[in-house]
N, C-alpha and C positions, 0 to 999 in steps of 0.2 A: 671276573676271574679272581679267583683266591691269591692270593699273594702269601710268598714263600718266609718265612723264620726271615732270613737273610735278605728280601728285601725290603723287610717293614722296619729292621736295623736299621739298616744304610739309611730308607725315609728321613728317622728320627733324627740320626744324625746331621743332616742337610739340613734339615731345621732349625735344627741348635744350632746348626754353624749361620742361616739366617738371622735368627733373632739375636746373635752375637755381636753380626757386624752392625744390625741397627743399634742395637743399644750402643756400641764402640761412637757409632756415628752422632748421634744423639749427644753422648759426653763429651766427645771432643766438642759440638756446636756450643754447647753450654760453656765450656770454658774460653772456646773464642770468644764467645760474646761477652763474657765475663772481662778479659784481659782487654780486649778493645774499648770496654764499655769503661773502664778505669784511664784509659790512653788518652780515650780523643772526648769524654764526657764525663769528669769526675765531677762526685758531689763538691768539691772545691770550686769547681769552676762556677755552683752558684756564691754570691758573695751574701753571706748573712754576718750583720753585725754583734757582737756580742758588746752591747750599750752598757752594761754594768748599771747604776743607778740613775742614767739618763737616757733619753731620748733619740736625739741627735736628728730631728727633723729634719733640717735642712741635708744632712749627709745620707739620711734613708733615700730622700730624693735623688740624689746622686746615685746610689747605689743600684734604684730600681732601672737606670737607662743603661748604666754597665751592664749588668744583666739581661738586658733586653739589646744588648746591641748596637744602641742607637749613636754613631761615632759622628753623625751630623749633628745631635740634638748636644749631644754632653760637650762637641769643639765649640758652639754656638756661644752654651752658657757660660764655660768656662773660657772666658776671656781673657779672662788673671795670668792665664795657662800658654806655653805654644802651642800651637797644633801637636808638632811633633812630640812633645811631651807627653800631651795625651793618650799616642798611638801608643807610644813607646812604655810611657809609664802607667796607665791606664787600661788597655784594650788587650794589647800582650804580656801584660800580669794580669789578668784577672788570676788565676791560680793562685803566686804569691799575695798579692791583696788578701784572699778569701783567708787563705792562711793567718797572715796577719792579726785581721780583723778578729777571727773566730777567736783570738787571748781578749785578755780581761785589759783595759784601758788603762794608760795611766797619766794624770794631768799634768805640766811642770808648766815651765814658765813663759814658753812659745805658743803652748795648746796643752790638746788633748794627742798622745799617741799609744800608737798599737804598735807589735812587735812582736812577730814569727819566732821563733828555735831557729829560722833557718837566718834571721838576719836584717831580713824584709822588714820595712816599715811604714806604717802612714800617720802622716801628720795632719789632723784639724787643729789649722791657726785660729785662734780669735777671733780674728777679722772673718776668716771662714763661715766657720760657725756662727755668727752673727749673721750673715748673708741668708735671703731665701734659698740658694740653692751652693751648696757647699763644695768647692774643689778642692780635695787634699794633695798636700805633696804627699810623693811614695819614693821611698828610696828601698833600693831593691837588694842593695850591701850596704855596708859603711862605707858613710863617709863619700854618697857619690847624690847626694840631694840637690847638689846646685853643677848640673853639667854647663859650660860653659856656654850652650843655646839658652838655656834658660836663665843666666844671668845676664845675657844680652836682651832676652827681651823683657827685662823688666828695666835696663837701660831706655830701650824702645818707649817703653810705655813712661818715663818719667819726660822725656826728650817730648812727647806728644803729647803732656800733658801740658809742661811749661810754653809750649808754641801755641797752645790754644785748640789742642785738637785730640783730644783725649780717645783712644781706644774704645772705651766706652764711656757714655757721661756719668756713670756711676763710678768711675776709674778716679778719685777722688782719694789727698793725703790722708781725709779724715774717714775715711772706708778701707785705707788701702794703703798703708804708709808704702813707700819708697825710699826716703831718706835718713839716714843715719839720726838714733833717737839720743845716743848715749854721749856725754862731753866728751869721755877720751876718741869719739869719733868724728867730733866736730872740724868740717871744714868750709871751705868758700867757695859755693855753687853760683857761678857766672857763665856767663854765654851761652848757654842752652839755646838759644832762639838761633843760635849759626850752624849746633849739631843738626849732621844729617842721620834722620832713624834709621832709613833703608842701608846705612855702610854702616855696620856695627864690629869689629871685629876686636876678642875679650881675649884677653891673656893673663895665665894665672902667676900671680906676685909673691906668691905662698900659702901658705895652709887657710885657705877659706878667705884668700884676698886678689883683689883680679885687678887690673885697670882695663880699660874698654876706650876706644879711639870710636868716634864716630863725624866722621868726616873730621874737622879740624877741629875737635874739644876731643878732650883726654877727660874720662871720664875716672875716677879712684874708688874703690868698693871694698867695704868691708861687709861682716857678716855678723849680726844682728836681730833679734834670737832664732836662729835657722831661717835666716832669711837675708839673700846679698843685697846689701841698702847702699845710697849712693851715700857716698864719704861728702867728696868734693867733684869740680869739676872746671876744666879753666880753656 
C-alpha cells in the first residue's frame, strides 16, 4: 500500500531520532573508555627509564619484574630491602616511579637519581648499581627515604651479620656498607653478638638521626650519604 506525505515524515523522523541515540551511545562508550583507560591503566603505569648517557643494566632488570608484577621475584632479589618496603615503595608507586624515572638523571655523591615535578624520587646507590640486579630507594616526598621500618632493618641485617648469620651471604661491608664511613661519625661498636634482631624497635633523635634498641644493645645511627649507617652501638 502507498504510504501517505505524513507517514513517510514521521518514518524519517524515527530514524534520525535512531541513529542519534546510537551515535550518542557510541560517544559516550568511547569516552568511558577513554577516562577509565587513563584511571585504572595509564601509560605511567609502565615504567620506562629515561638512562640519559647510560645503560643502567642492572636497574633495566629490576624494572622489567615491576612491570611484569612479579612481587615474589623482585621481594626475593631484593634483600637489601624490607618486604614492606617493596609493597609500599615499589609495587604502589609504580605510577610515581614511572614519573620520576621518565626526567633526565642526575649523579651526585650517594648515586645516580631521578626526580618528578611532583617530588617523587629514586635513588641508584653505588652499591646498587654495581649489583647484578639493582634495588633503588624511592622516596615518594621529601625528606621520608628512611621510614623508621626501614632503618630497622638495616639494624637487622648489621646484628646478622656480626653473629655469623648474614641475610644473605652476599650481605657483605665491602658490597653493602652498614656502618658509618665518615670520622665526625665514628664511634664504638661492641656487643652486637647479645642484640636480638627479631626485637628492633627505632626511635627518631632528630633530623635523619635515630637510635634502635634491640633487645639490650642500644644501637646510634646517623645518616650517610642517604643511607642510615650504624654510628655506634653498646
Amino acid at each position: 500500500m502507498e504510504s501517505t506525505p505524513q507517514r513517510s515524515a514521521t518514518g524519517r523522523r524515527w530514524l534520525f531520532l535512531v541513529i542519534a541515540v546510537l551515535v550518542a551511545g557510541l560517544v559516550a562508550a568511547f569516552v568511558y573508555h577513554r577516562v577509565t583507560s587513563r584511571a585504572g591503566d595509564s601509560p605511567r603505569s609502565q615504567i620506562v627509564v629515561n638512562s640519559g648517557a647510560e645503560s643502567y643494566p642492572s636497574l633495566q632488570q629490576w624494572i622489567r619484574d615491576i612491570n611484569a608484577g612479579e612481587v615474589d621475584e623482585v621481594t626475593r632479589k631484593c634483600w637489601t630491602m624490607p618486604p614492606e618496603y617493596i609493597k609500599e615503595r615499589y609495587f604502589d608507586a609504580k605510577t610515581k616511579i614511572a614519573d620520576a624515572l621518565a626526567e633526565e638523571p642526575v649523579q651526585g655523591q650517594a648515586g645516580t637519581t631521578w626526580r618528578s615535578p611532583a617530588g617523587a624520587s629514586l635513588l641508584l646507590t653505588w652499591d646498587e648499581d654495581k649489583s647484578p640486579y639493582a634495588c633503588p630507594k624511592v622516596s615518594l616526598k621529601k625528606d621520608d627515604d628512611a621510614p623508621d621500618y626501614y632503618v630497622a632493618y638495616r639494624v637487622k641485617r648489621f646484628i646478622l651479620r656480626e653473629q655469623g648469620k648474614p641475610i644473605n651471604k652476599g650481605d657483605t661491608e665491602q658490597s653493602y656498607w652498614l656502618q658509618c664511613q665518615l670520622p665526625v661519625n665514628e664511634g664504638t661498636v661492641e656487643h652486637v653478638k647479645k642484640a636480638d634482631p627479631k626485637d628492633i624497635q627505632v626511635t627518631s633523635t632528630g633530623h635523619f638521626t635515630w637510635t634502635a634498641s634491640a633487645g639490650s644493645v642500644t644501637f646510634d645511627l646517623a645518616y650517610e650519604p642517604a643511607e642510615p649507617c650504624i654510628r655506634s652501638a653498646k
